[in-house]
N, C-alpha and C positions, 0 to 999 in steps of 0.2 A: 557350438552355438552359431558361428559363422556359415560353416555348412546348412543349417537350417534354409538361411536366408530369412526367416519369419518370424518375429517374437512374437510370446503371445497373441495370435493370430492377426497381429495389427502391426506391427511398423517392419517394413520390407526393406532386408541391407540392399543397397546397390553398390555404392563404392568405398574402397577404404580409405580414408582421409590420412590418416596418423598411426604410429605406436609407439608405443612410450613404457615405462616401466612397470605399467600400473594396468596397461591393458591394451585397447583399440578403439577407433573414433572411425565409426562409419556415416557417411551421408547414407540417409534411408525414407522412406516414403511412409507416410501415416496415413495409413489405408481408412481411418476410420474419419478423420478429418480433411481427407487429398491434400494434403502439405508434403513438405519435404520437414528435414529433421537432422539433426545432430544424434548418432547413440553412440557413447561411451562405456562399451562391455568390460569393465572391471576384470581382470583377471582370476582366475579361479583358486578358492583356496587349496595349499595342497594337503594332503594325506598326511601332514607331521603335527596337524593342529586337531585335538580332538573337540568332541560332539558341543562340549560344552563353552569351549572358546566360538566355534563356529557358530554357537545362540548369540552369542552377546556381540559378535562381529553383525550379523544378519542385523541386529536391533540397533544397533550401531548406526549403521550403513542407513538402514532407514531414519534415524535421527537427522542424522546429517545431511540426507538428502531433501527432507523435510525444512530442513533450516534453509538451505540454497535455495527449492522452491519459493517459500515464504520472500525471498527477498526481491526489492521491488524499484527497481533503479535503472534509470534508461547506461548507464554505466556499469551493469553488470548483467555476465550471460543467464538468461533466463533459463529454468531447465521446467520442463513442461510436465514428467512423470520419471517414473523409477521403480523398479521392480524387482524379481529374480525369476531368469528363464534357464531352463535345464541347470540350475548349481551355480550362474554366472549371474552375478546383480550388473545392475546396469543401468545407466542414464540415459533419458531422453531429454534433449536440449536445442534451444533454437539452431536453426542451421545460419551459420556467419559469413558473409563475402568479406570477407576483406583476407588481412594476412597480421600474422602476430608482430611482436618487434624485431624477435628472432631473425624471421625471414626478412621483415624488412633490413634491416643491417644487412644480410646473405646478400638480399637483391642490393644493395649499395657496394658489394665488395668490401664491407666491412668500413668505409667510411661512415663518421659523423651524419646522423639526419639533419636536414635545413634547420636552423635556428627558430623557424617559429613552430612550426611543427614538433619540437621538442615543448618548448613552454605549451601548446595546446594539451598536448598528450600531458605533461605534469600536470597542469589545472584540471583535465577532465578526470582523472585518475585519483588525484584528491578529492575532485567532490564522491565519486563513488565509496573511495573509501571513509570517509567522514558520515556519510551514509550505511554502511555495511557497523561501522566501528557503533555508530550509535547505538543498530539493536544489537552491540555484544558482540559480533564478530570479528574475527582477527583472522585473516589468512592464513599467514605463515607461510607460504614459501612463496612468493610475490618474485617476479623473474619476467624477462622480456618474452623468452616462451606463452607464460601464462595472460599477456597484455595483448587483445585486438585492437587494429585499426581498420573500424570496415572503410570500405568504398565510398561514403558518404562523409567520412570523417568523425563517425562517429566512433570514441574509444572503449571499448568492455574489458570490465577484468574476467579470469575464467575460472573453473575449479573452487570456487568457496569452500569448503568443507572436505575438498577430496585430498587436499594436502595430511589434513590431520587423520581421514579413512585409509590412507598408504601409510602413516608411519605406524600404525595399528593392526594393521594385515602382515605389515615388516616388508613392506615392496621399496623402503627407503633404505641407501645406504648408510654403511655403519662405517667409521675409520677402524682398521685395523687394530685391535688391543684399548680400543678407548672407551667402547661403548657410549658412545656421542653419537646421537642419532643426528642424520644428515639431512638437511634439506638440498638444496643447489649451493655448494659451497663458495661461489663467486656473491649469493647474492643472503647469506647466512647475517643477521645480527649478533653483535658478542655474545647475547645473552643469551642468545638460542647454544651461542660454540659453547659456552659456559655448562648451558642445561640448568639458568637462571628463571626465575620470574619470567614469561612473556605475554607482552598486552599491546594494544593499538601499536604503539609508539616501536616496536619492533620491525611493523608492516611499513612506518617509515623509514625506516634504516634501510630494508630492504628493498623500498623506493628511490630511495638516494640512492643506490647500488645502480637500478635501473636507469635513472636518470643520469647517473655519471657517465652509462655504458653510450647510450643513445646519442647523446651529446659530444663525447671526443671519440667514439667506437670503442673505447675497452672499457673495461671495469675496472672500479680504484685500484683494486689489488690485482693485476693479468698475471699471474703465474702456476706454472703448467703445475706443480704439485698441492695436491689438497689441503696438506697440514700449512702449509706454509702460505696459502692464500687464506687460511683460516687466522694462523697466528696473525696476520697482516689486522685482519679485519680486528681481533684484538689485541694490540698492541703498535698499531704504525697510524699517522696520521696520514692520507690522504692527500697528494698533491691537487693543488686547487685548480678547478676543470681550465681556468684562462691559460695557464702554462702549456696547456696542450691546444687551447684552440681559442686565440687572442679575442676572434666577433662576438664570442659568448658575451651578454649584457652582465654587466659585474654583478646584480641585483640575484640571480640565476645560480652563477656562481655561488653566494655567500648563502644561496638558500640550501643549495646541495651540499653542500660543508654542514648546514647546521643539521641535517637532516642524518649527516653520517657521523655523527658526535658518536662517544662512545658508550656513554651511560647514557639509558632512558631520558634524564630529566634535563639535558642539556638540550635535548631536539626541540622541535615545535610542539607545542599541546597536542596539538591532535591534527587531521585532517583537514578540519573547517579552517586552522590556523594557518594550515598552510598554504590554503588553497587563497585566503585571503593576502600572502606574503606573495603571490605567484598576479593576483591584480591588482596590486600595490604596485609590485614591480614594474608590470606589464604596462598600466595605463595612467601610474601616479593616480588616482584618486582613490581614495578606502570604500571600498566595497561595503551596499547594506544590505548581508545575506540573510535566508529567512533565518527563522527560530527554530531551534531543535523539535519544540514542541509537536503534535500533530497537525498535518494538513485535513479538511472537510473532505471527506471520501465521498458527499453525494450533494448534486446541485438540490437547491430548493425545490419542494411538489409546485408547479403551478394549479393554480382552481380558476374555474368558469366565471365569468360575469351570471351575475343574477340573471337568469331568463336563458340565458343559450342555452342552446336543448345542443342533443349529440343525437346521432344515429340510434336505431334501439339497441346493432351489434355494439356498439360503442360505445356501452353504458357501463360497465365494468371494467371501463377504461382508466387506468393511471398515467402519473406521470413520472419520471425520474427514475430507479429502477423497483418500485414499488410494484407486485403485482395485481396482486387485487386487496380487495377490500375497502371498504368507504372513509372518505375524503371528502371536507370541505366543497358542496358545492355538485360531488357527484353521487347521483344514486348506484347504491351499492347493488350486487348481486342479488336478487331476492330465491335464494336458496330454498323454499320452503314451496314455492308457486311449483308445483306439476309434479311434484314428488311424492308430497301425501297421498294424493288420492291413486298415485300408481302401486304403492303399496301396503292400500288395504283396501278399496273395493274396486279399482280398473275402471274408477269413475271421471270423468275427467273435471278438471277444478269447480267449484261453484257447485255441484251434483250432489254432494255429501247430504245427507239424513242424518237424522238424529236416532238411528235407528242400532240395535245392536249388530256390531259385523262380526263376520265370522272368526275364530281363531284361527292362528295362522301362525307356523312353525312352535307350538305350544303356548304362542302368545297372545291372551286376548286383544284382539282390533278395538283402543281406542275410539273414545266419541267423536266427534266431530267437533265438539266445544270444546274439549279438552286441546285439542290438535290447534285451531282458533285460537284460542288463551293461548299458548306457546308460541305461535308464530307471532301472534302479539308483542310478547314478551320479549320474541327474537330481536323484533324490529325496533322496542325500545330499546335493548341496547347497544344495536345500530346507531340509533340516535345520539344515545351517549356517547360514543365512539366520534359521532361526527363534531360534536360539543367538545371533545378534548378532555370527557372525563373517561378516562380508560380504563381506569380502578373501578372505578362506577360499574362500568359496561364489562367489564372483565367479570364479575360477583355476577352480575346480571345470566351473563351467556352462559357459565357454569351452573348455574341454577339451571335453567335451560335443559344444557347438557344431561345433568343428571335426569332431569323426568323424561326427557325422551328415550336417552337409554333403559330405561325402566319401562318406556308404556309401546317402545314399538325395537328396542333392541341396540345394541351395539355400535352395528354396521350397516341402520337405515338412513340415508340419504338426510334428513331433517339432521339427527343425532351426530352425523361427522361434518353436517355444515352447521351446528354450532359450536363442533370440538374446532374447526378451523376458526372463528371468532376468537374462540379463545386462547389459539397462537396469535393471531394477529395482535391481538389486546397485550399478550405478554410481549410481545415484542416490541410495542410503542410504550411500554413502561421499561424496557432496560433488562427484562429476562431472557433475553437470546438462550440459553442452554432450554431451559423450560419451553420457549416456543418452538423450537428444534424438535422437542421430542414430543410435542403434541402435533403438530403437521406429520410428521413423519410419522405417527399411528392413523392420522386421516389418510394420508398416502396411502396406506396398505390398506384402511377397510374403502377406501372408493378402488383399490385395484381391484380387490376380490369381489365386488356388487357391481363396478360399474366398466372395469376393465385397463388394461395399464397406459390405452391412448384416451381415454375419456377424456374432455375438457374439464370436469370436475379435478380429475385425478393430477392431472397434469398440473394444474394450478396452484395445488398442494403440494408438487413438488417441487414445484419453483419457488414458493414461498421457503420452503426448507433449504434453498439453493440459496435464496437473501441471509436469511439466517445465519446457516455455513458462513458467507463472508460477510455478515458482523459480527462473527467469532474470532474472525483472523484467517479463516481454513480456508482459503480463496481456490488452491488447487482442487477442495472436495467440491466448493459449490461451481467450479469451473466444469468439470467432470458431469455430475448434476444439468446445468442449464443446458450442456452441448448434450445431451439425450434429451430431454425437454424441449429441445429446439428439432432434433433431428424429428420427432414425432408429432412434435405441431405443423413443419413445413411435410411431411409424410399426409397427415389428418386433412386438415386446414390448409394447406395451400401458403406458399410464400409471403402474401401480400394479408394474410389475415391480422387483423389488428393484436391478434394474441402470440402472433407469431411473431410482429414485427417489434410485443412488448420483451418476447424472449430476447430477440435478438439486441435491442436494448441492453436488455440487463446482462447478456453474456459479453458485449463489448465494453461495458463498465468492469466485470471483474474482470474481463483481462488487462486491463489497464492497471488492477488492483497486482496483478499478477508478475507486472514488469513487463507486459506485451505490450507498448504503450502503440507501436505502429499497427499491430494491429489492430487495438483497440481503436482507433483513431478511423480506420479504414472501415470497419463494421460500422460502427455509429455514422459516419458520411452516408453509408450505405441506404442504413435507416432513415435518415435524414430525408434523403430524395423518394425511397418511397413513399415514407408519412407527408413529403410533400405533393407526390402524385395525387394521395388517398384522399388527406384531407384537409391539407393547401398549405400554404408554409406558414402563416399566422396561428394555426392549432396549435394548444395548448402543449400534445406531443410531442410534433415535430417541435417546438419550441427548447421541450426538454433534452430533445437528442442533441440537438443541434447544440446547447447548452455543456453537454457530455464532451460534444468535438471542442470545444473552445479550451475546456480543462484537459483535456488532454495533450492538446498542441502545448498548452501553460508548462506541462509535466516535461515536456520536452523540447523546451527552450525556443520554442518558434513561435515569441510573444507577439510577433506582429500580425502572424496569424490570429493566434488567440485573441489579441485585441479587437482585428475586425469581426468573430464572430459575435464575440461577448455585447457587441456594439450593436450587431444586425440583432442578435437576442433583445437586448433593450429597447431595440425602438418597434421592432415587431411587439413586443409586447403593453409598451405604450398603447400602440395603435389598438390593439385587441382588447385589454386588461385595464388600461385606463395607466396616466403615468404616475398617481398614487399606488398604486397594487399593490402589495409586498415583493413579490416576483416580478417585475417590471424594475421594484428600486434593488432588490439583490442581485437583476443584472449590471447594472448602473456600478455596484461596489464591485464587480469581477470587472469593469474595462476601468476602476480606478486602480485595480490592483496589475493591469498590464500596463496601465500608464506607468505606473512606477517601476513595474519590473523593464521596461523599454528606455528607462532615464528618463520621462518626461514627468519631473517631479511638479512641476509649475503647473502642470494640466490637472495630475490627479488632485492638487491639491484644490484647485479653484471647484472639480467635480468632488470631491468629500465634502468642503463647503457646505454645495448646494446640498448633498445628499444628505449632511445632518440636517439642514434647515427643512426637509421636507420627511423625514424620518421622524423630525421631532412636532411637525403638523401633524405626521399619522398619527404617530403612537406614546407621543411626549416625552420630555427628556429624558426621561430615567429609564425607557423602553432600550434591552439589550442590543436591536437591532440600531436605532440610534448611538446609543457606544458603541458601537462596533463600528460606526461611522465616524465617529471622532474620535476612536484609535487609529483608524486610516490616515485620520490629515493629523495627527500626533507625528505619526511614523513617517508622513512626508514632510513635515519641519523640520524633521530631523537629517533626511537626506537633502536637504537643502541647507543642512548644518545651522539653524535657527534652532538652537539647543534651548533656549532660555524659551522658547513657546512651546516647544516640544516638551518640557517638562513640566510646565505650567498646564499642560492639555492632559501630559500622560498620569498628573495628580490627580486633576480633575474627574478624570471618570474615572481611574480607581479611588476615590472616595466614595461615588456613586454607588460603582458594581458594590462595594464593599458592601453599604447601604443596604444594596436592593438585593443583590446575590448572596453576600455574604463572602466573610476577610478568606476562606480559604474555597471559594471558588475557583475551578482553572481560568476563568475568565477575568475573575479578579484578581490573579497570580501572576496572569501576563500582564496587563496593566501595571502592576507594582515590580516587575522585572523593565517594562518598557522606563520607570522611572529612575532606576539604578544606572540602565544604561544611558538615560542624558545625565546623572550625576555625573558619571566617566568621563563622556565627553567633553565637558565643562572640567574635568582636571578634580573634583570633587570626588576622590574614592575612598576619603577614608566616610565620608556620608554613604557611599552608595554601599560599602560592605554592611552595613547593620539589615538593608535591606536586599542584599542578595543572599543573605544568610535567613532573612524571614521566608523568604522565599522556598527560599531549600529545604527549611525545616515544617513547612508547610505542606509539601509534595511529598517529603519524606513518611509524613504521618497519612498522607491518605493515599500514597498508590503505592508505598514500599521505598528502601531506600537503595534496593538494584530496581525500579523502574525507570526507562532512561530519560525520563523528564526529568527524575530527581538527580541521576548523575549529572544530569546538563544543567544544572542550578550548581551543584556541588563546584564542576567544573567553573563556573560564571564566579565564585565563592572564591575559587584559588587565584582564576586570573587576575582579579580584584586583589590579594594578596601580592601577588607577582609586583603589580603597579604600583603598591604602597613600601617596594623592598623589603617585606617579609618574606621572602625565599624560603624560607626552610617550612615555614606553614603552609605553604605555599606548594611543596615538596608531598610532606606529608599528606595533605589533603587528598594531591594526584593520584599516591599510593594506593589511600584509601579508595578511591573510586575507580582505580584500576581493579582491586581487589576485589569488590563487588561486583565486577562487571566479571568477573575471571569466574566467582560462584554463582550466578546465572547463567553462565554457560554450562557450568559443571551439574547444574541441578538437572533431575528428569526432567526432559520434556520438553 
């Protein structure tokens, strides 16, 4: 394969970076996007494994590769695609400047790293894994090899999935007569030497391994033979890392002890625990990290003031990564205007008779009245669409739909721009698979009638590229928008408004992707030319520029974030008016950097204002007002004003209760936000009856391996922990390890 030099006719080896037991790591060039690239060619299976091992390895390999794409963490390596070229699978993965831990200790001559730069690298490596452990995944072979430190300081873990694609191929060692499958036996948990149970809490053992090594230069256990560094690992305690190097903070110390316990339940919970033990330590004050829950994967659509008019190119313009279709304030596409009469009498619009036309492909040419009534009917349920009744307007379009297929065919122009309605329709009701596969039949009949760069065509399959990632499937619609793009700047021109909404929405899902720098870079990109085009107060640029702010947010450069989210808000004041809805949904993203920046006293006086004017627009009981007085909830609370913070976080969940209803997500976090001031306040034997409604409320509606509902179960045990129930406490863990273990194990 290496000989080639060429995968797939796209990514070009240049140099070899690495080999290792499992294959080779080349830097290579991505001829189809001019990057550079990371490809990790897997080694070949050999000839002792037959046909039917090598299906399930093949299917495998693509599982697992699939899962490490899917993961989205500026703390872990991003891998961009994955294939099989001549017999050889193989990774494509960001290319890294930096150097792993490995080398860094090499370059030290095997001393001890600086003392803070230990504690950085344990904090950034727990939040990653607190991240990865949430949707389900567990390493397993976690080692200073597999830990980068780029050049910026920022830390990545690497290989996700490929530890467990080696010990399955059998590229891992085995000890002589034991049949104990081997990871790195310096950085093994007992349970892995065992060939026990393994879950998160494994990946911390073998983080304390890392972390002992980095810290005084060796690993707990340094001795040259395998069994006997194994036996160490179960059965010897651990000299405590200060014996070997007095400056070490004691805090540090006792965390890497607890982390190299010997049974699972003696470590720290998980990740998030530890990561919080590691800012305890660091800076004495407790840490308020988010919630497991999900983060909002898309800024708010802005709309027009009444009366602004746009360009006529600029009429089928959106905002945020939305492509087309009608919104609030803009006229939509009119799909119907210049298409009838091109096919059935070559008349141009307004011309039509009432006369009979000719048959055409065996089908009689419709009236003119008939064609009239339809477009009609098209355009009411545009309207209903604009109105927010989608069900309405969805029955509407399909109605539609079907008489034009009927009165002028399949793959006429009218007929696939009301099948594309009716993806849009199912898509703002919550049917993403459904609207999937209705764009992607409009896709193919405007490829074949209108051709594969048509604007029509193109449009519909970026719609199906939105879709894709609110499925989850971010690498298919990544794929998707970066052809859609290469042919609209091919077609249209760079600076075209449909280009620049591509480029838009391709800088949002790679953000979705874990490309956060890049994504961050695109969207600036956009930004300045939607400011050229059409001036930095448009609605657009507003939303791009909206995109940079959340991005920087994702990767911890809140001060940035805050000055965007800031310039967003007051631009849109100015434009929008400072009641707007979007004008005040900027206003809650710079109280949410205030607080992510420690300035609790700011965001909380800006939550204040923003309910008091949230509750002028839209009245108290309006969600976007709770949402506002969950913010200054959540900031009384990091101001350690427990007793208002719980008095706030009742308050609106009674409301949402009320209005949303007791097993709403919105009203689930609410009544979790009220559990956790019980805690605070030393109240846990209150707050378990309602960390446990909570759980069993998540459990019945997303399943009880979705990781919300682990993260309730989780919040369930800690709460036992606190009340010296240990052993329930135990058990519960189990339980939700165990869950998490058969969500892995299931297809898919």
């Amino acid at each position: 394969m290496a000989d080639t030099r060429l995968i797939q006719s796209r990514y070009r080896l240049l140099d070899l970076i690495g080999r290792g037991g499992m294959g080779e790591v080349w830097r290579a060039r991505d001829e189809s996007l001019g990057r550079q690239v990371a490809v990790k060619c897997l080694k070949p299976v050999g000839p002792q494994h037959d046909q039917s091992f090598t299906r399930v390895l093949r299917e495998r390999f693509r599982r697992e590769a699939r899962v490490a794409a899917a993961l989205q963490h500026r703390g872990v390596t991003v891998v961009h695609d994955f294939g099989e070229h001549e017999g050889v699978l193989y990774l494509v993965m960001e290319l890294l400047d930096g150097r792993n831990l490995s080398q860094l200790l090499e370059d030290n001559k095997q001393h001890p790293l600086p003392v803070p730069d230990v504690v950085d690298i344990a904090e950034q490596v727990a939040d990653a894994l607190g991240y990865t452990h949430q949707q389900g995944i567990v390493h397993r072979d976690l080692k200073p090899a597999n830990i980068m430190r780029l050049a910026d300081g920022t830390v990545k873990i690497c290989d996700f999935g490929i530890a467990r694609l080696g010990h399955d191929i059998g590229f891992t060692s085995r000890l002589t007569g034991t049949g104990i499958a081997m990871g790195t036996p310096h950085y093994m948990s007992p349970e892995q030497i065992s060939g026990g149970q393994v879950d998160h809490r494994s990946d911390l053992y073998s983080l304390g391994c890392v972390l002992y090594e980095i810290a005084t230069g060796a690993p707990p256990f340094d001795l040259d033979d395998a069994w006997a560094v194994l036996v160490g690992h179960r059965d010897t305690q651990p000299r405590p890392l200060r014996t070997h190097r007095a400056e070490l903070p004691g805090f540090f110390d006792r965390v890497v002890l607890e982390l190299l316990a010997k049974t699972p339940e003696e470590r720290p919970v998980d990740a998030g625990d530890l990561r919080r033990r590691i800012i305890v330590g660091r800076t004495g004050e407790q840490p308020h990290l988010p919630s497991t829950g999900p983060v909002p994967l898309a800024p708010p659509v802005p709309v027009l003031r009444p009366g602004q008019q746009l360009p006529a190119w600029a009429r089928s313009m959106t905002t945020g990564h939305k492509a087309t279709g009608a919104l609030p304030g803009l006229a939509p596409p009119d799909h119907s205007s210049g298409l009838t009469g091109e096919w059935t009498t070559g008349a141009a619009p307004g011309r039509l008779t009432g006369e009979l036309m000719p048959v055409r492909d065996g089908r009689p040419t419709p009236s003119p009245e008939l064609l009239s009534v339809l477009a009609n009917r098209h355009s009411a349920g545009l309207n209903l669409g604009r109105l927010g009744h989608w069900e309405e307007a969805g029955e509407v379009h399909r109605a539609v739909a079907a008489e034009r297929e009927h009165a002028l065919g399949p793959d006429h122009p009218d007929t696939l721009a009301s099948r594309y309605e009716i993806g849009f329709t199912l898509s703002r009701t919550g049917r993403a698979a459904d609207a999937l596969r209705e764009y992607d039949r409009v896709a193919r009949g405007r490829e074949r009638v209108l051709g594969p760069d048509h604007p029509d065509t193109l449009a519909a399959r970026q719609e199906a590229a939105y879709v894709l990632g609110r499925l989850g499937r971010h690498f298919e619609a990544h794929q998707m928008y970066a052809e859609v793009l290469a042919s609209r700047e091919r077609s249209m021109g760079p600076d075209h408004p449909d280009t620049l909404r591509c480029r838009h929405n391709l800088a949002f899902n790679l953000g979705r992707l874990g490309r956060l720098e890049d994504s961050c870079r695109m969207a600036r990109e956009v930004v300045s030319a939607r400011t050229r085009l059409l001036g930095a107060d448009h609605p657009d640029t507003l939303a791009t520029l909206y995109e940079v702010a959340y991005t920087l947010g994702r990767l911890g450069r809140w001060t940035e974030a805050l000055q965007a989210y800031q310039d967003v808000a007051h631009a849109r004041s100015r434009s929008l008016g400072a009641d707007h809805p979007d004008t005040l949904s900027a206003r809650y993203e710079v109280g949410i950097s205030l607080g992510r920046l420690g300035r609790s006293e700011e965001a909380l006086e800006l939550y204040r204002l923003l309910v008091a004017d949230r509750t002028r627009a839209g009245g108290p009981a309006d969600p976007e007002t709770l949402r506002a007085r969950h913010g200054l909830g959540v900031n009384l609370g990091r101001l350690a004003r427990w007793e208002e913070a719980l008095t706030e976080a009742r308050e609106v969940c009674a409301i949402r209760e009320r209005v949303l209803g007791p097993d709403h997500p919105d009203t689930l976090v609410s009544r979790r936000e009220v559990a956790v001031g019980l805690g605070w306040l030393g109240r846990w034997a209150d707050a378990l009856p309602v960390y446990r409604t909570v759980a069993a409320a998540r459990e019945q509606l997303l399943g009880p391996g979705h990781p919300d509902a682990l993260a309730a179960r989780n919040d369930e045990a800690h709460c036992l922990e606190q009340l010296g129930r240990g052993a329930e406490a135990v058990e519960l863990y189990r339980q939700v390890a165990a869950l998490r273990r058969e969500q892995r194990a299931s297809p898919g």
